[in-house]
LUMVO-945975 format. One record per residue (C-alpha): residue number from 1; residue in one letter; y, z, x. Coordinates in pm, 1 decimal. Layout:
% LUMVO-945975
+-----+------+----------+----------+----------+
! pos ! code !    north !       up !     east !
+-----+------+----------+----------+----------+
! NUM !    a !        Y !        Z !        X !
...
+-----+------+----------+----------+----------+
This chain:
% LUMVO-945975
+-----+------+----------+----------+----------+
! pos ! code !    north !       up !     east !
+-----+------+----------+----------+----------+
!   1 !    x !      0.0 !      0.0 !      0.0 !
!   2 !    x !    358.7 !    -94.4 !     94.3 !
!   3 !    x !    546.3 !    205.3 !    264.2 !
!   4 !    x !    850.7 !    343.8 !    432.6 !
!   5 !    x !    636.7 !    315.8 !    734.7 !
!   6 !    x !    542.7 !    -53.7 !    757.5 !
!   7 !    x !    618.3 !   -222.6 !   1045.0 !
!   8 !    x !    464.5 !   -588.4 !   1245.7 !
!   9 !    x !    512.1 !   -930.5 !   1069.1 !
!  10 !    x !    552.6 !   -984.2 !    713.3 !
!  11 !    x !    517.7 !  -1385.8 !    707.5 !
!  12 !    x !    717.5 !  -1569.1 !    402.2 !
!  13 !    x !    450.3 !  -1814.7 !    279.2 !
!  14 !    x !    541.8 !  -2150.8 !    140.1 !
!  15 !    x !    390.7 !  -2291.2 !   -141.0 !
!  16 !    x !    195.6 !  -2593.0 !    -78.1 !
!  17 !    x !    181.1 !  -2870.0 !   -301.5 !
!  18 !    x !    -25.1 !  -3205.1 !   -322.4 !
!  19 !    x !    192.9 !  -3538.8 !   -306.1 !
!  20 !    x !    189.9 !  -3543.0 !   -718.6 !
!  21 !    x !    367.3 !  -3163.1 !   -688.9 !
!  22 !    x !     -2.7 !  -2958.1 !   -794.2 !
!  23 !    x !    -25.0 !  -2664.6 !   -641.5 !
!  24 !    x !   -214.9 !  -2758.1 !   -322.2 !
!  25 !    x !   -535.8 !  -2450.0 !   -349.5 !
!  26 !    x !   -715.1 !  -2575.8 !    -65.6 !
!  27 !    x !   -378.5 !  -2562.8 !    160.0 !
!  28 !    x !   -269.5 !  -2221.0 !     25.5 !
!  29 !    x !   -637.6 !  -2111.0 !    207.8 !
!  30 !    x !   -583.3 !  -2310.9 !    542.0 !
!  31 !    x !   -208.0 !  -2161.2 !    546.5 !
!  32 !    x !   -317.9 !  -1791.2 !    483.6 !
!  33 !    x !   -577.4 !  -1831.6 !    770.2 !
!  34 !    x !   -333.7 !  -1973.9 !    963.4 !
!  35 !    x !    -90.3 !  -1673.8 !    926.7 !
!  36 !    x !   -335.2 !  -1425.6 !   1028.9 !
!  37 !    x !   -433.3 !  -1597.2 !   1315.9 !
!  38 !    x !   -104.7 !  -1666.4 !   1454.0 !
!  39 !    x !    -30.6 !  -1270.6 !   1432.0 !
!  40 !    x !     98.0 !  -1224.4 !   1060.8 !
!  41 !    x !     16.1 !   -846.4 !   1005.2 !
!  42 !    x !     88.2 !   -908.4 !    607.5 !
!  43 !    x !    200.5 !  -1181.6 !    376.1 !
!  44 !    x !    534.4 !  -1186.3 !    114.6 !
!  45 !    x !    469.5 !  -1483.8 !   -157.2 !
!  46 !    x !    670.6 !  -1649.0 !   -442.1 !
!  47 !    x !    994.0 !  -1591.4 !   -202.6 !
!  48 !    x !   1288.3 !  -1782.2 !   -206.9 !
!  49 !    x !   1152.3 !  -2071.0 !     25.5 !
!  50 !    x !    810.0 !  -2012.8 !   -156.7 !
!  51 !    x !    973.5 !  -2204.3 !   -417.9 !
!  52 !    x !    902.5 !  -1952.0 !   -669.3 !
!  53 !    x !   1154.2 !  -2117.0 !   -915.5 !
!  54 !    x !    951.8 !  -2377.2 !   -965.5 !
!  55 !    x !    654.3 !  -2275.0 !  -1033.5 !
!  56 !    x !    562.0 !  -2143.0 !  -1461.2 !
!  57 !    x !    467.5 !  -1803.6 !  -1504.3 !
!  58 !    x !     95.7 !  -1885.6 !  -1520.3 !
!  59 !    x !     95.5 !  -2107.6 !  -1199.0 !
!  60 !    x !    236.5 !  -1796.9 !  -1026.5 !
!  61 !    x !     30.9 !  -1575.9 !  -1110.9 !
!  62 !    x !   -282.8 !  -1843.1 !   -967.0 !
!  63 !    x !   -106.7 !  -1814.9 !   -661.9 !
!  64 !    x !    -89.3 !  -1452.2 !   -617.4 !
!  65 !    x !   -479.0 !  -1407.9 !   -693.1 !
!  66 !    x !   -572.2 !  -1706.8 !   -440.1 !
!  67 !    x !   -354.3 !  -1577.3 !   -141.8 !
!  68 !    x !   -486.6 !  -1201.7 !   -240.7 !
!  69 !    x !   -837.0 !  -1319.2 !   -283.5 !
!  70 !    x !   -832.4 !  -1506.6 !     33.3 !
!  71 !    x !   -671.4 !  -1211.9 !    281.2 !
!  72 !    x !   -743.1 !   -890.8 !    361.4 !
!  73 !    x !   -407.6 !   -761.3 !    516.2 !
!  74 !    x !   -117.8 !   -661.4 !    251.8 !
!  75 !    x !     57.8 !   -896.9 !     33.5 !
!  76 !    x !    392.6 !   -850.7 !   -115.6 !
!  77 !    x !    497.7 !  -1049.9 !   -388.4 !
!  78 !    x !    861.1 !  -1192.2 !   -508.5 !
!  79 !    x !    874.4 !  -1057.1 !   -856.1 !
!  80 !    x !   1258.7 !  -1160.1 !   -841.8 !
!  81 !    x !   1378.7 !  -1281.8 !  -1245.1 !
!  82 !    x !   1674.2 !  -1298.2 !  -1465.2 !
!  83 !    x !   1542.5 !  -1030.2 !  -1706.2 !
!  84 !    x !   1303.7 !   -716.5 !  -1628.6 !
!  85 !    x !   1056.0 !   -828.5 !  -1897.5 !
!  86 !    x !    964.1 !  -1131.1 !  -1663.0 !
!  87 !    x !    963.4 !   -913.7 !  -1391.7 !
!  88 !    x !    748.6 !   -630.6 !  -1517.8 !
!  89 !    x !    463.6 !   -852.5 !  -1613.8 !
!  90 !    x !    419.4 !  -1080.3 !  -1267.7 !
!  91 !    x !    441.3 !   -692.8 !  -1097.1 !
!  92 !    x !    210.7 !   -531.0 !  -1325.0 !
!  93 !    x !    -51.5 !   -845.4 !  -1285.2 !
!  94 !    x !     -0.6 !   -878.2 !   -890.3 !
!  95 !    x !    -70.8 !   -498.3 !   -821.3 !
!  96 !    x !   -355.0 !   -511.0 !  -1053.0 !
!  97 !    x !   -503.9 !   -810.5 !   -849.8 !
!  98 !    x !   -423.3 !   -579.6 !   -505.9 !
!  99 !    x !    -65.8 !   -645.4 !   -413.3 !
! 100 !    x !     92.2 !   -383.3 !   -192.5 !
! 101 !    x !    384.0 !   -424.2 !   -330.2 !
! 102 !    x !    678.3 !   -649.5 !   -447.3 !
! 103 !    x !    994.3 !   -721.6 !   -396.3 !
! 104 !    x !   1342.6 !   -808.7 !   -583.4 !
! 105 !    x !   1647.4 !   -930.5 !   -485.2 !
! 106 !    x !   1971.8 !   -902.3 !   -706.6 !
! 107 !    x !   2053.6 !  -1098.2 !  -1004.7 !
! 108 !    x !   2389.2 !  -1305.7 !   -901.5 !
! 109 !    x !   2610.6 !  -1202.7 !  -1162.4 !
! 110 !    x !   2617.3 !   -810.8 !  -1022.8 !
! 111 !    x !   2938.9 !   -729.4 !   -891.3 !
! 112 !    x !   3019.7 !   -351.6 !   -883.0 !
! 113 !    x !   2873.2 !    -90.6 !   -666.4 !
! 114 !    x !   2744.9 !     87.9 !   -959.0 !
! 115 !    x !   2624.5 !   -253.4 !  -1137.7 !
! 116 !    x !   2470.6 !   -292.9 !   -810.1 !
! 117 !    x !   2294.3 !     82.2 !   -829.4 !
! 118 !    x !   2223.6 !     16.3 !  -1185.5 !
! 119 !    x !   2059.1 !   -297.3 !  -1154.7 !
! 120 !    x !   1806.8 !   -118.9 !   -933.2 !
! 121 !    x !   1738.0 !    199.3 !  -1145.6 !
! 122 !    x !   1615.4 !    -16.1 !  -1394.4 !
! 123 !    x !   1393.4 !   -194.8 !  -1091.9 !
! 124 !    x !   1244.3 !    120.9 !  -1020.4 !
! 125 !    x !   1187.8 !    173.2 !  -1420.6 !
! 126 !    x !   1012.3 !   -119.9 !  -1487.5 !
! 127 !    x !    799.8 !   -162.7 !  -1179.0 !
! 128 !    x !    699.3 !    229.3 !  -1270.9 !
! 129 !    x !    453.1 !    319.5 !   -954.8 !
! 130 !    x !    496.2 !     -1.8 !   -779.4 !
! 131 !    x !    621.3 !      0.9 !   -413.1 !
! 132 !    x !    924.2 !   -237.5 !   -402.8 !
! 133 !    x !   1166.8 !   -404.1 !   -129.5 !
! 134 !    x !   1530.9 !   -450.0 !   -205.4 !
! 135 !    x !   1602.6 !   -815.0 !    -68.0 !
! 136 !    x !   1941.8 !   -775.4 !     92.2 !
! 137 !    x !   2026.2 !  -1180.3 !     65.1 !
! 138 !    x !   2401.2 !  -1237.0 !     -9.1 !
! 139 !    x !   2445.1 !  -1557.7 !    148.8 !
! 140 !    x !   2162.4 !  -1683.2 !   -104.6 !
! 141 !    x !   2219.4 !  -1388.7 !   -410.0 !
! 142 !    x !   2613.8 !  -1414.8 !   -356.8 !
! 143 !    x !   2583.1 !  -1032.7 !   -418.5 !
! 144 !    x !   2717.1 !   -808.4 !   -157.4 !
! 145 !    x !   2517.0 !   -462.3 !    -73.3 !
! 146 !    x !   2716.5 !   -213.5 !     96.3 !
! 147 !    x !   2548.7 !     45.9 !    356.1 !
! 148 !    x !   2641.5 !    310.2 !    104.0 !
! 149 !    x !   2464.4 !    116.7 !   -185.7 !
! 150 !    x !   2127.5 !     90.5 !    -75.7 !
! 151 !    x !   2123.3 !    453.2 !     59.0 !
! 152 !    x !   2213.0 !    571.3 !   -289.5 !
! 153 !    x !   1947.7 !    350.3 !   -413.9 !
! 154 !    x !   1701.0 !    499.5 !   -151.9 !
! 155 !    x !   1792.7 !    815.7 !   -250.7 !
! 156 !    x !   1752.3 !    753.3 !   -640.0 !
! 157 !    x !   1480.4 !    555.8 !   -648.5 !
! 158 !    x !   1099.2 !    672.8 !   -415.8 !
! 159 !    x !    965.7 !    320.8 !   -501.4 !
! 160 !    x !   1208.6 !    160.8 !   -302.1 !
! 161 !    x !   1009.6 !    151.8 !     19.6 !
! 162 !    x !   1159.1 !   -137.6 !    245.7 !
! 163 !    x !   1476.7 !   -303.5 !    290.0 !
! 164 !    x !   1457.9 !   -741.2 !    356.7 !
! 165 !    x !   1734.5 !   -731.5 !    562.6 !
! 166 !    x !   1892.7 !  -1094.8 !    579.7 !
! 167 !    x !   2242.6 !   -975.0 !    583.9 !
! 168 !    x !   2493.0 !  -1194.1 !    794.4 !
! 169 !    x !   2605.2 !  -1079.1 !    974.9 !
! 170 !    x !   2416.5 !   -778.5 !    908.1 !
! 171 !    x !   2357.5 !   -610.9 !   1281.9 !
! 172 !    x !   2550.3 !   -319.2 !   1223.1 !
! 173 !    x !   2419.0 !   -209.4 !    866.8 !
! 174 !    x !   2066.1 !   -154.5 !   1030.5 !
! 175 !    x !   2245.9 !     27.7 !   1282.1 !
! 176 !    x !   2403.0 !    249.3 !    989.5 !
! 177 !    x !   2117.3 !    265.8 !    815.9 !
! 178 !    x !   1947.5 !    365.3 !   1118.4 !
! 179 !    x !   2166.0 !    630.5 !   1193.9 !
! 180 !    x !   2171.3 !    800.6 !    857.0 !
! 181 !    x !   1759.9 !    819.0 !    869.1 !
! 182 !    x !   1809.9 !   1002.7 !   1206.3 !
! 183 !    x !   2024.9 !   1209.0 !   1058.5 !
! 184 !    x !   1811.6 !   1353.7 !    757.4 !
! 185 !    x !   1860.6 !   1090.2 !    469.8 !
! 186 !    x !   1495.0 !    945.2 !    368.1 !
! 187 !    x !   1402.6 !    687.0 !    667.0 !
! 188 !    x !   1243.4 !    295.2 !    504.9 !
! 189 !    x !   1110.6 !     21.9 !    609.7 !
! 190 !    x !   1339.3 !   -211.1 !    727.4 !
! 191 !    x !   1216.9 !   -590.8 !    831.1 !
! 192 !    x !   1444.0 !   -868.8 !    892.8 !
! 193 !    x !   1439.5 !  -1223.6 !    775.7 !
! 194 !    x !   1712.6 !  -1519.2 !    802.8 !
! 195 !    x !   1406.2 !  -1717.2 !    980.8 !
! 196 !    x !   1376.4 !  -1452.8 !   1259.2 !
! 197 !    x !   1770.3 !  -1608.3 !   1417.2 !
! 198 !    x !   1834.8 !  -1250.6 !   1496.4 !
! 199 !    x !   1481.2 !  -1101.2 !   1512.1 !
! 200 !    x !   1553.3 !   -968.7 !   1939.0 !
! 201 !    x !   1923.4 !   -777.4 !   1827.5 !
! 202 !    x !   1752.7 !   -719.5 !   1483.0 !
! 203 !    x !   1424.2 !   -503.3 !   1675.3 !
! 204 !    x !   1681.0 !   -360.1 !   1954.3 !
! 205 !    x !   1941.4 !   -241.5 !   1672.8 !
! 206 !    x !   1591.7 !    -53.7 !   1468.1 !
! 207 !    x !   1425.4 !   -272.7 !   1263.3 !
! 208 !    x !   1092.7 !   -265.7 !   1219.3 !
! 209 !    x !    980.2 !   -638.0 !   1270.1 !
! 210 !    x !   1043.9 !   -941.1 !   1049.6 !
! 211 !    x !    968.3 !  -1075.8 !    713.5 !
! 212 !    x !   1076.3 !  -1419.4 !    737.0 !
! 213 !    x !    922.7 !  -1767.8 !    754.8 !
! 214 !    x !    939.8 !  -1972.4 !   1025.4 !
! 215 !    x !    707.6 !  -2213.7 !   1118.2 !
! 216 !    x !    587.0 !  -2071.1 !   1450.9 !
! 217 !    x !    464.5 !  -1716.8 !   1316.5 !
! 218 !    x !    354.5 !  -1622.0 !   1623.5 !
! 219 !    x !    709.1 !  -1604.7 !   1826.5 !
! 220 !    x !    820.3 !  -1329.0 !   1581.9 !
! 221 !    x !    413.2 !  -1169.2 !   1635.7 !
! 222 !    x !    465.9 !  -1190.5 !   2005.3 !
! 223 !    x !    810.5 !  -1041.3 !   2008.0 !
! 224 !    x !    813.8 !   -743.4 !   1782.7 !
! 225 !    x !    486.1 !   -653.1 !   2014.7 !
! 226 !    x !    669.5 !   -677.3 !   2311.2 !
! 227 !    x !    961.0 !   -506.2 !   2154.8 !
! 228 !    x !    693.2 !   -241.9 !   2016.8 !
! 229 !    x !    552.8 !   -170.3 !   2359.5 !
! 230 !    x !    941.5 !   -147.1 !   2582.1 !
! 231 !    x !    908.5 !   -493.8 !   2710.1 !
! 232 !    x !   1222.1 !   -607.8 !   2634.2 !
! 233 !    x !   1250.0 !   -882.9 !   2932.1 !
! 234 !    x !    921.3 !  -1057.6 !   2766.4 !
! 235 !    x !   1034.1 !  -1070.1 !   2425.8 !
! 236 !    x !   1387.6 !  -1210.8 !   2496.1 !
! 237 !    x !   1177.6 !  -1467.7 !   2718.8 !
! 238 !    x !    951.4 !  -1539.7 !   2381.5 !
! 239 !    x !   1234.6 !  -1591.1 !   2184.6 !
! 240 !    x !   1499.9 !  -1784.2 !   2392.0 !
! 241 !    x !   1201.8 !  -2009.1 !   2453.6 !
! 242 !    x !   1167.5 !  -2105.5 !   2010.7 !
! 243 !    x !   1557.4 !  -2040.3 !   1984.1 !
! 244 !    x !   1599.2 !  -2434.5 !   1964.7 !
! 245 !    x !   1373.4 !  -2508.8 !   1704.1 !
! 246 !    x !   1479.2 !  -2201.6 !   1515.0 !
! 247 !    x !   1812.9 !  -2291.1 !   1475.9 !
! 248 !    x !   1721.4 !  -2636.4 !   1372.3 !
! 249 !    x !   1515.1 !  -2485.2 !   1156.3 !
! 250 !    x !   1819.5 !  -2277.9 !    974.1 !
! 251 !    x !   1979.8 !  -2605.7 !    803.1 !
! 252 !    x !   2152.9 !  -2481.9 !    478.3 !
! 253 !    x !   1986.0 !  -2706.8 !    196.6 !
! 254 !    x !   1715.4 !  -2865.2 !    477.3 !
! 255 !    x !   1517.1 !  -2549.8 !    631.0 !
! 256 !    x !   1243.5 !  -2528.1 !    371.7 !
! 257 !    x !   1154.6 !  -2927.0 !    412.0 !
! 258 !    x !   1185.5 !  -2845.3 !    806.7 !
! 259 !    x !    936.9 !  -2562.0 !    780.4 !
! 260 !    x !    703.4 !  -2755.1 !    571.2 !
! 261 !    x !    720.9 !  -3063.4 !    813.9 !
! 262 !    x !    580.1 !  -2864.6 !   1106.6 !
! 263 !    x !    321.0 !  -2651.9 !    907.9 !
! 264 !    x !    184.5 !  -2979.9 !    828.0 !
! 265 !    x !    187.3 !  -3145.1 !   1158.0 !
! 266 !    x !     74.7 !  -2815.0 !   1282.4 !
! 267 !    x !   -220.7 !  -2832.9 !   1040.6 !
! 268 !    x !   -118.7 !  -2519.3 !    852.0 !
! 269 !    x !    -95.7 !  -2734.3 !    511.8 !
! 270 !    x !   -222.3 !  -3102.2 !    415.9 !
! 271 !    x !    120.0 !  -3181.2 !    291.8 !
! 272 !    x !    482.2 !  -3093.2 !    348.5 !
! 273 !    x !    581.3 !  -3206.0 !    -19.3 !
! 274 !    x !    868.9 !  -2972.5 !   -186.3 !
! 275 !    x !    827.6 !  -2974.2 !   -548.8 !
! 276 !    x !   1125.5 !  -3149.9 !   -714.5 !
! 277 !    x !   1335.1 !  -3107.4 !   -688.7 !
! 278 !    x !   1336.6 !  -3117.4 !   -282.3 !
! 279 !    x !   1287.3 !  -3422.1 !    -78.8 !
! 280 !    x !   1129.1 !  -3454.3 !    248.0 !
! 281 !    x !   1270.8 !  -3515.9 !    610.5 !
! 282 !    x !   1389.7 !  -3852.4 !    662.1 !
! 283 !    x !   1266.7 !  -4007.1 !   1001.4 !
! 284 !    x !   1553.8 !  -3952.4 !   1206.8 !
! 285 !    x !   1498.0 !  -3557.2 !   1125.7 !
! 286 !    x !   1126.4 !  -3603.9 !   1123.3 !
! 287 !    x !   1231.5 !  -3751.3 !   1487.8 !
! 288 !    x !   1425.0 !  -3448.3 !   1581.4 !
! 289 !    x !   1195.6 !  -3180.0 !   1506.8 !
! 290 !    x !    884.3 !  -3376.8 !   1710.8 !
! 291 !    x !   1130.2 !  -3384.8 !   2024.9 !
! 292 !    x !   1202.5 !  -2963.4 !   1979.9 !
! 293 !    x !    811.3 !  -2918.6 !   1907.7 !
! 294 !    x !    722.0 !  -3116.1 !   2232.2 !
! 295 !    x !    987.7 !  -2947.8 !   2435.1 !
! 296 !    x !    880.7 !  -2588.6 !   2266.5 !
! 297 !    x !    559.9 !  -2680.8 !   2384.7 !
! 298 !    x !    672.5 !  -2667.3 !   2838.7 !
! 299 !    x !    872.7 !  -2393.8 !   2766.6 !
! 300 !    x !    587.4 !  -2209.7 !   2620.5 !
! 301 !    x !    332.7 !  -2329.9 !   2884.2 !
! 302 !    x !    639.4 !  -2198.1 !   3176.7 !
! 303 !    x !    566.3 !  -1853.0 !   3023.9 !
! 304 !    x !    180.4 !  -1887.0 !   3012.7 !
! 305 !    x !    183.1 !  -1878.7 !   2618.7 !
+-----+------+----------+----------+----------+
């Protein structure tokens, strides 16, 4: 079960679909293999860039019991919705079929601190025992969560277990956060996303690894471990050696069709299709990404990787 103690690599999973835009069953197994063996220590599905939004109520639900059926290490599911009823019934069905927990991010039209604080009392009330993470998205939610916010929150609400930090810039409120823990208040989870961009300052400043979803799960693997165990020479080596291809990867508007690119030419999943709408790279982009992957590749083989 999700905790305030969790810590490695949550991966964000895409959602793989066949050319026609069917849920792609066979991929979602390669992917969750692949995940695990690049160093994912647990899973977080029907995310943002799992394309949740387009997928019916029923469809993700078939999702949540093939990824949990086909994995033994925890799975956190994006119960995220416009209305609580929506939200209380994909919660309710993925902890029955063995989630660890879920998560929610803001509904857009909260404004207020205590709209804000609201919002999330009623979280806590519908999801009744269920472990939850606040996602902490503005640039995506447009809804800005002060420091002081989600400690109240923490403080009203024991099922809020984890924070998914992808502030920005956002060092310093791990830093607060951080420092309030140390200082008495209840300590959580906190695991950083924005397609691990920051994940070195993010570990340094107190995080607790990453739950984000770039295509090369094992940089953010290999560098909370070497964060984890003082080597902080290796990880900055790991990550300054991917730093290209994540920041190509970060494209407003193009990331997801990036990510899904080179998890199919990486073998992850058969087919890099969004479901529409989303369109696919072009071949000057396709183009692009193949030079970064091939010049990943020596950097990687420099460090022995």
């Amino acid at each position: 079960m999700l905790s305030e103690a969790t810590k490695g690599v949550y991966t964000i999973a895409v959602t793989p679909f066949l050319p026609n835009g069917a849920i792609d069953f066979d991929s979602i197994d390669r992917m969750v293999d692949f995940y695990i063996e690049q160093g994912a220590t647990g899973l977080t599905i029907l995310g943002m860039m799992g394309e949740a939004g387009k997928l019916s109520a029923e469809e993700s639900l078939s999702v949540v019991n093939r990824v949990i059926a086909r994995t033994s290490v925890p799975v956190v599911v994006g119960v995220s919705a416009p209305g609580y009823a929506a939200m209380e019934t994909l919660s309710k069905s993925s902890m029955d079929a063995g989630a660890a927990g879920v998560m929610v991010a803001p509904t857009s039209n909260l404004r207020s601190d205590d709209q804000i604080i609201g919002y999330y009392h009623g979280v806590a009330n519908v999801l009744a025992d269920a472990p939850f993470v606040l996602q902490d998205f503005p640039l995506a939610t447009s809804v800005v969560i002060p420091t002081k916010v989600i400690l109240q929150i923490v403080e009203d609400c024991p099922t809020c277990v984890m924070i998914k930090h992808e502030d920005w810039p956002g060092l310093d409120k791990i830093t607060s956060l951080r420092a309030t823990s140390d200082a008495g208040a209840r300590r959580i989870s906190i695991l950083c996303g924005n397609g691990g961009m920051y994940l070195l300052e993010e570990m340094l400043r107190g995080a607790d690894g990453a739950m984000t979803g770039f295509a090369y799960p094992e940089m953010m693997a290999q560098v909370v471990d070497a964060m984890t165990s003082g080597n902080e020479v290796r990880a900055r080596d790991i990550f300054d050696a991917y730093m290209p291809m994540i920041r190509y990867e970060a494209q407003p508007g193009l990331g997801l069709a990036i990510r899904k690119y080179s998890l199919a030419k990486r073998g992850a999943i058969a087919h890099p299709t969004l479901r529409q709408p989303g369109s696919a790279l072009n071949a000057s982009a396709a183009h692009e990404v193949d030079i970064l992957a091939q010049r990943q590749t020596a950097r990687l083989a420099d460090l022995g990787l």
